[in-house]
C-alpha positions as CSV (number, residue, x, y, z in Angstrom):
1,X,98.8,92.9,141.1
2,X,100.1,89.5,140.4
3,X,103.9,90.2,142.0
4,X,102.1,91.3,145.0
5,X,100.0,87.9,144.9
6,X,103.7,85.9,145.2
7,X,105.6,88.5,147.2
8,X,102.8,87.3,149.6
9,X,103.1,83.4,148.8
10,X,106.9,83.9,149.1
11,X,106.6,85.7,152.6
12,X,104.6,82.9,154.0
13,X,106.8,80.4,152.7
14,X,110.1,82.3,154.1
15,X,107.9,83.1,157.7
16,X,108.1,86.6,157.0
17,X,106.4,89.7,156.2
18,X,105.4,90.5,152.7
19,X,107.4,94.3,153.3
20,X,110.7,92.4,154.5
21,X,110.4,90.3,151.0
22,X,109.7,93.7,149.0
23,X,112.5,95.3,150.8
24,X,115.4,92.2,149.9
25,X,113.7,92.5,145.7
26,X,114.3,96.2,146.3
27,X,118.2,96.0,147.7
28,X,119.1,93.2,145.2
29,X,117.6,95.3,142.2
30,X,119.5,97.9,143.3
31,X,122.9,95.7,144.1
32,X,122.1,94.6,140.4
33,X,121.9,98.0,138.9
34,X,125.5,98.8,140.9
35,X,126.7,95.8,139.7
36,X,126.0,96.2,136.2
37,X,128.5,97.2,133.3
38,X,131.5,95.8,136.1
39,X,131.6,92.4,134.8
40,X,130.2,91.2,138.9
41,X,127.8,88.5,138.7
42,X,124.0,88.7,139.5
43,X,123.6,85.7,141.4
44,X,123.0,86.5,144.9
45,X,125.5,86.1,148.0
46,X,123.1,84.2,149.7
47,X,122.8,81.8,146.7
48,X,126.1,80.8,146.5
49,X,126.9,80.6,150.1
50,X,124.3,78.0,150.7
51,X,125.9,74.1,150.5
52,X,125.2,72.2,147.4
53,X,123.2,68.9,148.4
54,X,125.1,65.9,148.4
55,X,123.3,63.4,146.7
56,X,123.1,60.0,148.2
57,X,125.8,57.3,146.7
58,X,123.9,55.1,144.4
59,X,123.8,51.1,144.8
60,X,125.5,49.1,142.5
61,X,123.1,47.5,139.7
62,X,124.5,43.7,141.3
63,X,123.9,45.6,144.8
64,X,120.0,46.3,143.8
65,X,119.2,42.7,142.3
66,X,120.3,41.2,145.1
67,X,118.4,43.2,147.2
68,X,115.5,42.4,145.3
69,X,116.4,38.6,145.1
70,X,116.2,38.6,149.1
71,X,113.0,40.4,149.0
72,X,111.4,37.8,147.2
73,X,112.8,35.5,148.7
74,X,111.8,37.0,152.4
75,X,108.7,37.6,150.7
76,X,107.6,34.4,149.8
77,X,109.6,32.6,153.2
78,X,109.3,28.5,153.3
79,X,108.4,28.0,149.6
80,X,110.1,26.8,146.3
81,X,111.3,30.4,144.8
82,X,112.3,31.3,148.5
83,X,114.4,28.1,148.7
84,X,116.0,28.6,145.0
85,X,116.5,32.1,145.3
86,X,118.6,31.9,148.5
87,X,120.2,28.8,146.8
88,X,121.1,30.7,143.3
89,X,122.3,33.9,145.7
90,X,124.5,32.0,147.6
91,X,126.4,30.2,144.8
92,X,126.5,33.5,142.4
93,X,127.2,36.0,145.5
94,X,129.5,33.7,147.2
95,X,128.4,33.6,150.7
96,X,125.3,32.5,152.5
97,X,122.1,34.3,152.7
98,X,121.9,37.1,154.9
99,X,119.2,36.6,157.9
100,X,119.3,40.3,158.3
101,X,115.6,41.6,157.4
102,X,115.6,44.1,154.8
103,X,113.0,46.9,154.6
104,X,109.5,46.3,155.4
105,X,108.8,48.3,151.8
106,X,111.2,46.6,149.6
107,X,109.6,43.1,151.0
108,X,106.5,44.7,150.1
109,X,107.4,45.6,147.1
110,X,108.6,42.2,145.7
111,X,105.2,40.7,146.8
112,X,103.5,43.4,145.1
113,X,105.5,42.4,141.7
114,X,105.6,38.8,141.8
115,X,102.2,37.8,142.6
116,X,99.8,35.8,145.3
117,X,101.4,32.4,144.4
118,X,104.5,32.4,142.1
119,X,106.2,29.3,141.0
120,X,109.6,28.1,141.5
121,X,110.9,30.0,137.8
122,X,109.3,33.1,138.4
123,X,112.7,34.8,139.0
124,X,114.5,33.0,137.1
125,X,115.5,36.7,134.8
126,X,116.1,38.1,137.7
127,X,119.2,35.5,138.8
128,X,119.8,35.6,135.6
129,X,120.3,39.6,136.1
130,X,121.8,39.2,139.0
131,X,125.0,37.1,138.2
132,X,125.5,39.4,135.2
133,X,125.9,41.7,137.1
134,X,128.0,40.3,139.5
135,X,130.5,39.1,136.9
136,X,131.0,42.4,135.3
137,X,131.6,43.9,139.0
138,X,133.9,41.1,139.7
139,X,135.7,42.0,136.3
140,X,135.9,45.8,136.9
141,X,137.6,44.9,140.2
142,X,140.0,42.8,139.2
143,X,140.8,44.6,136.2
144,X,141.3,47.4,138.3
145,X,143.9,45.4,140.8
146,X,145.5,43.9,137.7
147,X,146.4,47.7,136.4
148,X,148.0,48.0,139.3
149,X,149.7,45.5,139.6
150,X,151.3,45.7,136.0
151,X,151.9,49.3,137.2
152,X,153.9,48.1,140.1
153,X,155.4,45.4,138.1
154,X,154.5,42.9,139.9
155,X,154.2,39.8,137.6
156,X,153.2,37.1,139.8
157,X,150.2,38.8,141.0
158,X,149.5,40.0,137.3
159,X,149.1,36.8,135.8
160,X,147.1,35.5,138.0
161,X,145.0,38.4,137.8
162,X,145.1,38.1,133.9
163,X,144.3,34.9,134.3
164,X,141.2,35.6,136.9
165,X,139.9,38.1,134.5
166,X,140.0,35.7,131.4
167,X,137.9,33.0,133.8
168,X,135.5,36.2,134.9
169,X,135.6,37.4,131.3
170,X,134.3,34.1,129.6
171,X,131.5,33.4,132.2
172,X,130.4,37.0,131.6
173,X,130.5,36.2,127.7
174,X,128.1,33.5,128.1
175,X,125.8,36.1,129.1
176,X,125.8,37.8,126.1
């Protein structure tokens, strides 16, 4: 009684009739019978013919805080936090504040967590945060360029990387 209750659900859920579901349980219990004793797995063809979701690439941590630091910032356009968020982005990001609008729900979002009127240090853990995060990208980058260099042997270009990685390195300690 209660199989027949889901062969039902899963008929309506497939578009089909609940005979057509009864008749695939029927040829896969027998398939599995068959298969039995011959060492053949009992996962069906259909399941592993079907394309494993690809999930979407995740944002860095440094890509999501400064996401959220133009959020505010859009979020709060014209006063003090706006004006020291896009002045703190610029110097740790290295390039100007983006006039592109980001996502009405992220900008909603941001006003949601910081408040009706927030002052001028409201995000202050947040920059914090965000150059952090930017350092220790900055470091796995270079660190990365400066293994290969060293594996090219090139030693100009490895020294100053060394030496770009020490600077990165001792800002990043400050952090800690």
């Amino acid at each position: 009684m209660e199989r027949e209750h889901f062969v039902v659900i899963f008929a309506r859920a497939l578009g089909s009739t609940p005979e057509a579901v009864r008749d695939g349980l029927e040829r896969a219990r027998s398939q599995m019978q068959k298969d039995s004793g011959t060492g053949v797995s009992h996962t069906p063809q259909i399941a592993r013919a079907m394309p494993r979701p690809v999930a979407p690439e995740k944002a860095s941590v440094g890509t999501r805080h400064a996401t959220l630091v133009r959020a505010i910032a859009e979020s709060y356009p014209g006063t003090a936090l706006a004006s020291r968020l896009e002045n703190e982005y610029s110097r740790i990001i290295g390039s100007s504040f983006p006039d592109d609008p980001l996502p009405e729900a992220e900008v909603f979002e941001a006003g949601i967590a910081y408040g009706e009127n927030p002052d001028e240090h409201a995000a202050d853990d947040l920059i914090r945060a965000l150059e952090k995060a930017t350092l220790a990208e900055r470091l796995a980058d270079v660190s990365k360029r400066l293994r290969a260099a060293e594996a090219t042997s090139d030693e100009m270009n490895a020294r100053a990387l060394a030496d770009e990685c020490r600077t990165i390195a001792r800002k990043l300690a400050a952090f800690s």
